[in-house]
C-alpha positions as CSV (number, residue, x, y, z in Angstrom):
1,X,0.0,0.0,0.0
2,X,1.8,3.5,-1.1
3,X,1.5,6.6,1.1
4,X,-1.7,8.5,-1.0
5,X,-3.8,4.8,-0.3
6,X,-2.9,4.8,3.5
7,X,-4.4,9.1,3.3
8,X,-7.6,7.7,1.8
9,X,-8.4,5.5,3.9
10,X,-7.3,7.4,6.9
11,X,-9.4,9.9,5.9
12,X,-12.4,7.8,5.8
13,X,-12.1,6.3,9.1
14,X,-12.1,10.2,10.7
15,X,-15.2,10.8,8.6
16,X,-16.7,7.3,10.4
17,X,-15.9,8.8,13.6
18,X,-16.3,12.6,13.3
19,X,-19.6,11.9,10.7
20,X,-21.5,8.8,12.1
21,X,-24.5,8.1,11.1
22,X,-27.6,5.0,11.0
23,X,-26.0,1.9,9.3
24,X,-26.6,-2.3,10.0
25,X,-24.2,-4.7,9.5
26,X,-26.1,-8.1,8.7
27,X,-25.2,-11.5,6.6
28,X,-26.0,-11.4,3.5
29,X,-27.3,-14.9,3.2
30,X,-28.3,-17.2,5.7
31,X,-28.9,-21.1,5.7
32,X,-31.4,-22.3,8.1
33,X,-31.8,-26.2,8.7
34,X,-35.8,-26.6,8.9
35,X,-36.9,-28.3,12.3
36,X,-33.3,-26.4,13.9
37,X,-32.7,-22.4,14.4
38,X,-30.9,-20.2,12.6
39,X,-28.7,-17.5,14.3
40,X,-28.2,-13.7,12.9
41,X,-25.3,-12.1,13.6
42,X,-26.1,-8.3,13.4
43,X,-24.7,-4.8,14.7
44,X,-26.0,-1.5,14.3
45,X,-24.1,2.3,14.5
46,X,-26.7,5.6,15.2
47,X,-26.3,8.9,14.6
48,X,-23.5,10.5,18.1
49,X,-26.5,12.4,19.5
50,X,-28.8,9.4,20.0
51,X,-26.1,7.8,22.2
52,X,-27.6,9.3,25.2
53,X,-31.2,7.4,24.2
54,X,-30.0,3.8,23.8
55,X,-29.9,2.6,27.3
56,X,-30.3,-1.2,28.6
57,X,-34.0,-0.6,28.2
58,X,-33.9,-0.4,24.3
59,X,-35.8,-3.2,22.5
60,X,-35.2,-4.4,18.8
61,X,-37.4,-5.3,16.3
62,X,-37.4,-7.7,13.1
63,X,-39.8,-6.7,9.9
64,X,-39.7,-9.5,7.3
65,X,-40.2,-8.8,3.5
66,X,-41.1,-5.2,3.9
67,X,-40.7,-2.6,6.3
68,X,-44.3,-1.5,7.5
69,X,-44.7,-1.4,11.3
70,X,-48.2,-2.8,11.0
71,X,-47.7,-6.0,8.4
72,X,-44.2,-6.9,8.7
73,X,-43.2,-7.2,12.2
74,X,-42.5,-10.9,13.0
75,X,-40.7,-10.2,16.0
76,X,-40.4,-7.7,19.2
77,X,-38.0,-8.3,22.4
78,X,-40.6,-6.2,24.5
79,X,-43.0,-9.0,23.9
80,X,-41.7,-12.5,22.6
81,X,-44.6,-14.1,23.6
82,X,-46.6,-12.5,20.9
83,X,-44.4,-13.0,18.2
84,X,-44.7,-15.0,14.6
85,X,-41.2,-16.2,15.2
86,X,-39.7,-17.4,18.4
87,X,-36.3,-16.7,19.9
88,X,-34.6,-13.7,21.6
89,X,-31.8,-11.4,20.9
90,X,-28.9,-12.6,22.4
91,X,-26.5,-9.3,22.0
92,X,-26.9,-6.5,24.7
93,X,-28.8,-3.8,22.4
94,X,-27.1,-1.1,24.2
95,X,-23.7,-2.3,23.3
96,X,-25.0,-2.2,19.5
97,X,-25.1,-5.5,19.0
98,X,-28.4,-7.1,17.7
99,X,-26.9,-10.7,17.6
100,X,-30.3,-12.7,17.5
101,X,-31.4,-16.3,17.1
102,X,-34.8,-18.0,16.1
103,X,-35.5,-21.6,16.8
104,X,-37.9,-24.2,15.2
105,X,-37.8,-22.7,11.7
106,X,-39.6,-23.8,8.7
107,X,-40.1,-23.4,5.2
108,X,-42.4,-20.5,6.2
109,X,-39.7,-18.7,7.5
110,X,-38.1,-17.8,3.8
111,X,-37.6,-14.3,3.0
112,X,-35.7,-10.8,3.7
113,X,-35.6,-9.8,7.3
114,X,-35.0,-5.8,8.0
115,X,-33.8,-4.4,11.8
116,X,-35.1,-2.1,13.7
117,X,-33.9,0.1,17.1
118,X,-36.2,1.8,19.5
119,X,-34.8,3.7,22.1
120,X,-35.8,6.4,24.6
121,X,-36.4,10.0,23.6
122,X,-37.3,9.3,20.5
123,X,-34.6,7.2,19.1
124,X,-36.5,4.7,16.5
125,X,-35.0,3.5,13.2
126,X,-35.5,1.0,10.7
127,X,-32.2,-0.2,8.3
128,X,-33.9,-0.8,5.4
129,X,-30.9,-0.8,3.0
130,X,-29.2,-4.2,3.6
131,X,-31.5,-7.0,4.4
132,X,-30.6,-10.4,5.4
133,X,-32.2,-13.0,3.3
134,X,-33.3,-16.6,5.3
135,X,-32.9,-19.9,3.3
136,X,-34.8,-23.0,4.9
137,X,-33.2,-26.3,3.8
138,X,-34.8,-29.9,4.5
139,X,-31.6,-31.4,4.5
140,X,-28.1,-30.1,5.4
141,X,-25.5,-29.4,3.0
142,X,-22.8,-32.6,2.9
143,X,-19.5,-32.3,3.9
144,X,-16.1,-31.8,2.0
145,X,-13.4,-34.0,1.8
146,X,-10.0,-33.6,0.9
147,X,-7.1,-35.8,0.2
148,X,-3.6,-34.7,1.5
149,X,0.1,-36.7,1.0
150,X,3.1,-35.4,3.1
151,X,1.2,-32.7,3.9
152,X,0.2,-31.5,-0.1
153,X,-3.6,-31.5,-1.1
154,X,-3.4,-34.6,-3.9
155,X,-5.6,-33.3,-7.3
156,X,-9.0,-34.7,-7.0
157,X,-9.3,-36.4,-10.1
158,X,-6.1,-38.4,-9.4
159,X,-6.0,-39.3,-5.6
160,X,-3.6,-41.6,-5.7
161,X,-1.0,-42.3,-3.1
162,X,2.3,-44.6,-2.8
163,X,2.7,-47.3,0.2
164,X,4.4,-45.6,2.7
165,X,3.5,-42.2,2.5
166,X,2.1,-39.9,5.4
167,X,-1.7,-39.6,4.2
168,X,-4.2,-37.0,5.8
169,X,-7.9,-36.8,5.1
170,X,-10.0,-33.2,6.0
171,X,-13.7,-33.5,6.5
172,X,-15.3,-30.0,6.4
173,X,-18.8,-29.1,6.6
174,X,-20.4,-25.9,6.6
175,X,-21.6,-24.9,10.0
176,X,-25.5,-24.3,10.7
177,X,-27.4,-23.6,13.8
178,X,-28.5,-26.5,15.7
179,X,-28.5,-27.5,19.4
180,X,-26.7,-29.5,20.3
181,X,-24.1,-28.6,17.7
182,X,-23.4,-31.0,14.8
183,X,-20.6,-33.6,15.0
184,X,-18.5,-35.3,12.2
185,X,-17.9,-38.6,12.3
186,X,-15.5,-40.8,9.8
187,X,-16.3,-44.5,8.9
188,X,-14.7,-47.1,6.3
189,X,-15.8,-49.8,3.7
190,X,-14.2,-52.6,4.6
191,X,-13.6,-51.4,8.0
192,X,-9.8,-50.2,9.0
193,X,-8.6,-49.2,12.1
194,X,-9.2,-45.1,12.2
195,X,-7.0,-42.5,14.3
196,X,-9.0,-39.0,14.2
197,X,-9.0,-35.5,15.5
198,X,-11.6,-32.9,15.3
199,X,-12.1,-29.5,15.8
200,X,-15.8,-28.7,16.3
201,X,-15.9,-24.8,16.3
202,X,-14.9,-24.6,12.8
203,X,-16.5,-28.0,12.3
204,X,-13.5,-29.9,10.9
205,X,-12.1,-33.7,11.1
206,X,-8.8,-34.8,9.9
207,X,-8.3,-38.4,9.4
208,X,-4.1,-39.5,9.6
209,X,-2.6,-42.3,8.6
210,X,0.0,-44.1,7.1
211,X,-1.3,-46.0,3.3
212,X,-0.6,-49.7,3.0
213,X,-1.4,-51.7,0.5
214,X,-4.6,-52.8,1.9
215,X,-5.8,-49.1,2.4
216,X,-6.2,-49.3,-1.9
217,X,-9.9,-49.5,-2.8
218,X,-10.9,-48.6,0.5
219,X,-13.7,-46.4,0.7
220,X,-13.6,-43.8,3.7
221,X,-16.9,-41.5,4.5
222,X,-17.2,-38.4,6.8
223,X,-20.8,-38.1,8.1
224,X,-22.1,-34.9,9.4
225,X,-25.1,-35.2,12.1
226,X,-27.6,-32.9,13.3
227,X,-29.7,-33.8,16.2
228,X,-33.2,-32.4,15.8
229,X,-36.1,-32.8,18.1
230,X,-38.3,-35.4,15.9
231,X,-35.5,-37.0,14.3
232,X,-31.6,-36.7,13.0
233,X,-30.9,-35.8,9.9
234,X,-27.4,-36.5,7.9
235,X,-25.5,-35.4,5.0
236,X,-21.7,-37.1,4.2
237,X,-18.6,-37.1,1.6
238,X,-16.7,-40.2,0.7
239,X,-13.3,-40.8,-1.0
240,X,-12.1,-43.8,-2.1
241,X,-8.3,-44.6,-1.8
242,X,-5.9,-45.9,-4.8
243,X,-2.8,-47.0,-3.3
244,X,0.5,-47.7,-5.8
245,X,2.5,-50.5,-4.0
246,X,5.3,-53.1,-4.9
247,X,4.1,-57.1,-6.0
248,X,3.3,-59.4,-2.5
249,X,4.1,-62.8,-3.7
250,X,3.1,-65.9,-1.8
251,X,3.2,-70.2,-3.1
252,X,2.7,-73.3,-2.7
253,X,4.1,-77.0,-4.3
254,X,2.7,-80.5,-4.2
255,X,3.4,-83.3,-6.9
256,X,4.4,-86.7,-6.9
257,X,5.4,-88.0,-10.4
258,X,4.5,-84.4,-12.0
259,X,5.6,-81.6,-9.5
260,X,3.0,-79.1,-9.6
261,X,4.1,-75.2,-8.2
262,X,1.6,-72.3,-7.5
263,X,2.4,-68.8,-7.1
264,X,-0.1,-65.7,-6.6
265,X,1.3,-61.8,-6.8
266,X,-0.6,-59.0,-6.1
267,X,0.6,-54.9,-6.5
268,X,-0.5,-51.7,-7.9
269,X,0.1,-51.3,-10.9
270,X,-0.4,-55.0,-11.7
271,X,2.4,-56.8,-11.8
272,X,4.5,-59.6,-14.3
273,X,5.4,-62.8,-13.0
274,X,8.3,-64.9,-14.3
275,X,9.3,-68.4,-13.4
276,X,13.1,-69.1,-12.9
277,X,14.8,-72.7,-12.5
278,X,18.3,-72.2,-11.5
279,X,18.4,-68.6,-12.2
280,X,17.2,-68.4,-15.8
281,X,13.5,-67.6,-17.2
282,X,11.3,-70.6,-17.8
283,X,9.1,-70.7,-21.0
284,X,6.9,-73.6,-22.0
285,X,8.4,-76.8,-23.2
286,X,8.0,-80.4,-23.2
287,X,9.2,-80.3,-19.9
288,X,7.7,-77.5,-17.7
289,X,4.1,-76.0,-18.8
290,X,2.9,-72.6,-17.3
291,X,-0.5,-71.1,-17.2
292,X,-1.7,-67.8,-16.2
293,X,-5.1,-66.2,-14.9
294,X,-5.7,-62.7,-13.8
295,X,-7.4,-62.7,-10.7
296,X,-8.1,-58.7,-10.5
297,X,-7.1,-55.3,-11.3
298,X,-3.8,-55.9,-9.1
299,X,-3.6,-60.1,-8.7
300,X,-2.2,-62.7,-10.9
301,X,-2.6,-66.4,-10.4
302,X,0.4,-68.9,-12.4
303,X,1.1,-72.4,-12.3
304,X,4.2,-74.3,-13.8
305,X,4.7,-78.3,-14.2
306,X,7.5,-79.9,-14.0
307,X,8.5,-83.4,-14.7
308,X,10.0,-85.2,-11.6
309,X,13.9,-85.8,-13.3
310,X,13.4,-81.2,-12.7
311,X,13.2,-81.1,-9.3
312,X,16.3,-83.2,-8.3
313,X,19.1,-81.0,-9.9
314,X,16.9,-77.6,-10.2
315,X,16.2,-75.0,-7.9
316,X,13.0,-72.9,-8.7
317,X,12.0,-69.4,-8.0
318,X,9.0,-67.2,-8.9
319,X,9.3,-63.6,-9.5
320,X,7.0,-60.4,-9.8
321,X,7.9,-56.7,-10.8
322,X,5.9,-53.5,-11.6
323,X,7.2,-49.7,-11.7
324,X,7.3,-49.8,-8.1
325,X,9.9,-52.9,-7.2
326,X,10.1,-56.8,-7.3
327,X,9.4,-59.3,-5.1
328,X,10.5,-62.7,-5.6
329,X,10.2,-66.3,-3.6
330,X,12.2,-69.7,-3.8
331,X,10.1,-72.9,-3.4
332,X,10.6,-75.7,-1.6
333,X,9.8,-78.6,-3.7
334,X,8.6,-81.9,-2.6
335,X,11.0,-85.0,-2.2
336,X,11.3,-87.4,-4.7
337,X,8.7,-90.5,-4.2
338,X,11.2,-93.1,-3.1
339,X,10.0,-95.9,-5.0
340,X,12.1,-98.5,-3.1
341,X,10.4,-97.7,0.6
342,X,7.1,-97.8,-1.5
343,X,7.9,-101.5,-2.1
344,X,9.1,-102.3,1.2
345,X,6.1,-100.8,3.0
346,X,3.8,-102.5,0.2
347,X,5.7,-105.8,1.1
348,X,5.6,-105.6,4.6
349,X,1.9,-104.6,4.5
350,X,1.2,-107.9,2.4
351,X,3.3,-110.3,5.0
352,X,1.3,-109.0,7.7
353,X,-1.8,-109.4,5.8
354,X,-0.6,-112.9,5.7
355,X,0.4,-113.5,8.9
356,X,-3.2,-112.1,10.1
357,X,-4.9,-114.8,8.2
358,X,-3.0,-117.7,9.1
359,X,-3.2,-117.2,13.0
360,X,-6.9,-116.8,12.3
361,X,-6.9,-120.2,10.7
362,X,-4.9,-121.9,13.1
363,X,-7.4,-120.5,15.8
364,X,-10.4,-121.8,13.8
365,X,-8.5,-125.3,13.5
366,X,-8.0,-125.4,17.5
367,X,-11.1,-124.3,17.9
368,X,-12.6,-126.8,15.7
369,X,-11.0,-130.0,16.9
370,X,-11.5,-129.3,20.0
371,X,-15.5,-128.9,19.5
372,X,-15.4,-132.4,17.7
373,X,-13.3,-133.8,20.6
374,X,-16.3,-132.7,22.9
375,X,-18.7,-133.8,20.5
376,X,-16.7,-137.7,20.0
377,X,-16.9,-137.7,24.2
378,X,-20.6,-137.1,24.5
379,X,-21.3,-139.7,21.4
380,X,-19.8,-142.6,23.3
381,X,-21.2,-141.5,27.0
382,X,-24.6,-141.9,24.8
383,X,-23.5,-145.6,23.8
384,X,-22.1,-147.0,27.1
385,X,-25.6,-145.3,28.5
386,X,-27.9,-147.6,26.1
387,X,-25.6,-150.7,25.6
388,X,-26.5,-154.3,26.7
389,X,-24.2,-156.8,27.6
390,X,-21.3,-157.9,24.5
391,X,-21.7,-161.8,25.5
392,X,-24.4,-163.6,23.8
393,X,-27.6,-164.3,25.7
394,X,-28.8,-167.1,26.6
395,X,-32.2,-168.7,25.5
396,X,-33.8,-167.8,29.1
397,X,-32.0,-164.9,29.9
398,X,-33.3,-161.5,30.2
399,X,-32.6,-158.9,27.8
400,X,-32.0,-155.5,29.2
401,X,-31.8,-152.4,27.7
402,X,-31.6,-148.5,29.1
403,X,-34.4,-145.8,28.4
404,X,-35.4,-142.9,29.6
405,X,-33.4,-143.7,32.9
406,X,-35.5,-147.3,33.6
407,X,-33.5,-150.2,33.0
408,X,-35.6,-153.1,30.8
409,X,-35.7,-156.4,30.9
410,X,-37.2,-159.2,28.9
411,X,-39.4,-160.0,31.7
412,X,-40.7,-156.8,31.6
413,X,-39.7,-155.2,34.8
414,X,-37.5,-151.7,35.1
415,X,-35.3,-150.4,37.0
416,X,-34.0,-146.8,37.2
417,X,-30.8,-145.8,35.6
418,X,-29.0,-143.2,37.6
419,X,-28.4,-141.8,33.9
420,X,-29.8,-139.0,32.1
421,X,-33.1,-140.0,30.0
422,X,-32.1,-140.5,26.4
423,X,-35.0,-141.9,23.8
424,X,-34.1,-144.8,22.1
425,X,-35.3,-147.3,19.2
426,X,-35.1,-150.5,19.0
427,X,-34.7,-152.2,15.7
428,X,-34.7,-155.6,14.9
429,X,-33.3,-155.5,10.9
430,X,-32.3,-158.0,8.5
431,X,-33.5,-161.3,10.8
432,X,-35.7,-164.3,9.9
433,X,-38.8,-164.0,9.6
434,X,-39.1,-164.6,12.9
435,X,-37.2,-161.4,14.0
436,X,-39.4,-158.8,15.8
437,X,-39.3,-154.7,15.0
438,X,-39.2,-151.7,17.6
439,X,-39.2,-147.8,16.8
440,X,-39.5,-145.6,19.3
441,X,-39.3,-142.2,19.0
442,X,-36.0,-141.3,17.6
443,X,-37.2,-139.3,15.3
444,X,-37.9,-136.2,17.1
445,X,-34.1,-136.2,18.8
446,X,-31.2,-136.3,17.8
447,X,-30.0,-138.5,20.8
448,X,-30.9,-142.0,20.4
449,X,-29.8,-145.5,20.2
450,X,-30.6,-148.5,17.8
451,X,-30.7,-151.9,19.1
452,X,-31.1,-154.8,16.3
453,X,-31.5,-157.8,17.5
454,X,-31.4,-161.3,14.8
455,X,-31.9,-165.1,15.4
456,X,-28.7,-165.8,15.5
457,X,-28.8,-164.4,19.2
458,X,-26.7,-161.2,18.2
459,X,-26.9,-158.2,19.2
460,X,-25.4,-155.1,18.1
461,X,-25.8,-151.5,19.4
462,X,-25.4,-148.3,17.5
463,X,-25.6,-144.9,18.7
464,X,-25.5,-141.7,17.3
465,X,-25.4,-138.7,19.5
466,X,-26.3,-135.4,18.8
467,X,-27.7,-131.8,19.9
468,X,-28.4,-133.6,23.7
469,X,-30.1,-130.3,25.4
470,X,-33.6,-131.5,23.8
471,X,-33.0,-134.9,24.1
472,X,-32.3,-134.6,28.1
473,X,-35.0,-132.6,29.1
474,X,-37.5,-135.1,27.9
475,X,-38.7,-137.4,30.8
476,X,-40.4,-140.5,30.6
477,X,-40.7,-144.5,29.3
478,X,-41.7,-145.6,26.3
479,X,-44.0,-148.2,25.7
480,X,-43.9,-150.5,23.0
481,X,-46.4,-153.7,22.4
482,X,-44.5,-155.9,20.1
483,X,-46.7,-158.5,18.1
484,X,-45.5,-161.6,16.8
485,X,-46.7,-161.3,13.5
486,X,-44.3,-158.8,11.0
487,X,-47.6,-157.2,9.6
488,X,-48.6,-156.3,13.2
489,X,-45.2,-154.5,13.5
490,X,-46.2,-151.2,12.0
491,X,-49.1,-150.8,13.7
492,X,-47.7,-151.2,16.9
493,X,-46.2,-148.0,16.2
494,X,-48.8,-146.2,16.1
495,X,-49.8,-146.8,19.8
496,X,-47.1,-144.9,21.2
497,X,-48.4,-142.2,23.1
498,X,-47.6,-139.8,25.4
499,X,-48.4,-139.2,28.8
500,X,-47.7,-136.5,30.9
501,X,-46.7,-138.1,33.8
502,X,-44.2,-140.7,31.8
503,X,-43.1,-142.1,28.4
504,X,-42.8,-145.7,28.9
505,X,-41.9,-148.6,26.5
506,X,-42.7,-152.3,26.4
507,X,-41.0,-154.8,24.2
508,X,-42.2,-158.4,23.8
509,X,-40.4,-160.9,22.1
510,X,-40.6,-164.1,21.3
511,X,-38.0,-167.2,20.5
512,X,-38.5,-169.3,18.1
């Protein structure tokens, strides 16, 4: 500023002092959040005389879209009650400040609001040359965000950053009337862990951090809240992060007479991946085959096969580069199947196999002569039980036999065998015609005994034992009526009967 400027406008400020006169000073424009308040800052200057008539007793007035005491008053701090608009002016009137504030506005409030001063002695003026004009939103106005690295605002349409760097984020929102005041809060899609600092009287956030490669496509959002009386009502900003970063390689191996390796990098730009085996760059031949998918914008997936005779004498290493570095990885590779302990573990497994079955059939063997050895003992208790004598009998002497635990004779008495009961049948086969026929009832056991008896005074005894469980839990004697005549033989069978006291048998015989 040279010296004739610096005259000018001294001379002006004397003429404010020396010269005052009525004058407002008022916002031009003023947003209002409907259902919240709105506050006007205003001060006024009068004429030096009137300074004597504005005492603490002064009251203010607010006119809206005109200036007529009679239709455009809306508001008078000698009687709030009875005003259009409620609120109160906050700033001491006799002090020349005509701060005010309404609350609960609307969209009826909209319009051009005009000041007025009434003092004592006279002193009443309205400023009618400056209005301020009320704007009654539904919802507020959203936030602003702003992307800064090391400290440098980064151009909106790029917003990219590099791994590493110091990264700030400013939420700003243009501040409105409301009560309690609005707050600023910052959230993230998928969710990171968030380090903030605000500063509510000019109604900013900062968001600070340090970007990683999994800050890149990361969407972060500053919300602005107001709480109303009925409800809250929210506006908010987002920005979504594009990180640059070196590749991030990770693999994997598996194979057995093909060896099959795996290897996935991921950076920003996307990356190139190249296989090496001792060092040198791999391309496809008859012995190693590689195959590539793109998983994403910054991943690639590749695979490379390689025939077992590869991975004895080979070492193998994947490798990934973009503008911003390299990354690379050695593999560890499976061991070569050892074919030799494959045979010696399938060997042993069969000679085991073998050994299994033959102790199992030496156990069945035991197990079965030993059952047979039982069964042998019980068949010849059952014979010495039913046998008669070996010499032959003589032409008057008795014939005995054992049943059912009564000992018979040919004269037809019994006595009792200390024995358990076994049926019997007696059968008198391939004799003279004179030979006589007894079957008991052998059939339904399986323990019995066969006595044949021929002309030729013979006898011969045959047993056959069985399942004895059945057999011994019948009691009884069986009775048999032997006839001399053959044809009688069969019917004599049929007057076996059973009685439920005992089962008794009879034999009759006769000599020629």
């Amino acid at each position: 500023m040279n010296k004739a400027e610096k005259i000018i406008l001294f001379s002006f400020l004397l003429q404010g002092v020396y010269c005052r006169d009525f004058s407002v000073s008022l916002p031009e424009k003023i947003k209002a959040l409907s259902g919240s308040c709105v506050n006007i800052k205003c001060r006024f200057e009068i004429k030096e005389e009137d300074d004597k008539y504005l005492t603490e007793s002064a009251r203010g007035c607010w006119l809206k879209n005109g200036t007529s005491l009679e239709k455009n008053v809306v508001f008078n701090s000698s009687s709030p009650k009875n005003n259009d608009l409620k609120g109160e002016i906050t700033g001491k009137l006799h002090e020349k400040n005509c701060t005010t504030i309404f609350y609960d506005v609307s969209s009826n409030h909209n319009g051009d609001y005009f000041f007025r001063i009434e003092g004592s002695g006279g002193l009443k003026y309205t400023y009618t040359g400056n209005p301020s004009t009320i704007n009654v939103i539904e919802s507020p106005p959203k936030p602003t965000v702003k992307l800064y690295e090391d400290e440098e605002e980064v151009l909106e349409d790029k917003q990219e950053v590099l791994e590493g760097s110091s990264v700030s984020l400013r939420c700003s929102a243009e501040s409105l009337c409301s009560s309690p005041p609005p707050t600023l809060t910052w959230s993230s899609t998928p969710r990171i862990p968030l380090s903030e600092s605000s500063r509510q009287q000019e109604l900013i956030s900062d968001l600070n951090f340090t970007a990683t490669h999994r800050h890149h496509r990361v969407t972060l959002t500053c919300t602005i809240t107001y709480q109303l009386q009925d409800k809250n009502k929210t506006a908010q900003d987002n920005i979504t992060l594009h990180v640059q970063y070196a590749p991030k390689i990770s693999s994997s191996c598996n194979g057995s007479d093909v060896t099959v390796c795996f290897c996935e990098v991921d950076g920003n730009p996307s990356p190139e991946l190249e296989w090496h085996l001792s060092g040198r760059p791999v391309t496809n031949s008859s012995n190693t085959f590689i195959s590539e998918e793109r998983l994403n914008s910054t991943g690639l997936r590749s695979s490379i096969t390689l025939h077992q005779s590869l991975t004895h004498t080979f070492t193998l290493e994947c490798v990934g580069n973009n503008t911003h570095g390299n990354a690379s990885q050695l593999l560890q590779m499976p061991p070569p199947v050892d074919r030799v302990n494959l045979s010696s573990v399938m060997s042993g497994a069969a000679v085991a196999a073998v050994l299994v079955i033959m102790f199992c059939a030496v156990t069945f063997i035991c197990v079965r002569k030993k059952s047979m050895k039982l069964l042998q003992t019980r068949r010849e208790g059952a014979t010495r039980s039913i046998s008669t004598s070996d010499a032959v009998p003589h032409e008057n002497e008795a014939e005995s036999v054992y049943a059912n635990g009564v000992k018979m004779s040919s004269a037809g008495t019994a006595t009792e065998n200390p024995e358990s009961p076994i049926y019997s049948s007696i059968d008198f086969k391939n004799c003279t015609p004179e030979s006589r026929e007894f079957k008991g009832v052998s059939s339904l056991h399986a323990d019995y005994a066969v006595v044949q008896r021929c002309s030729g005074d013979v006898a011969r005894v045959e047993s056959s034992a069985g399942e004895s469980s059945r057999a011994k839990e019948a009691q009884g004697i069986v009775k048999a009526d032997v006839v001399t005549k053959q044809t009688e033989s069969k019917d004599s069978e049929k007057e076996l009967f059973v009685d439920s006291s005992q089962l008794y048998a009879t034999v009759k015989h006769r000599n020629p």
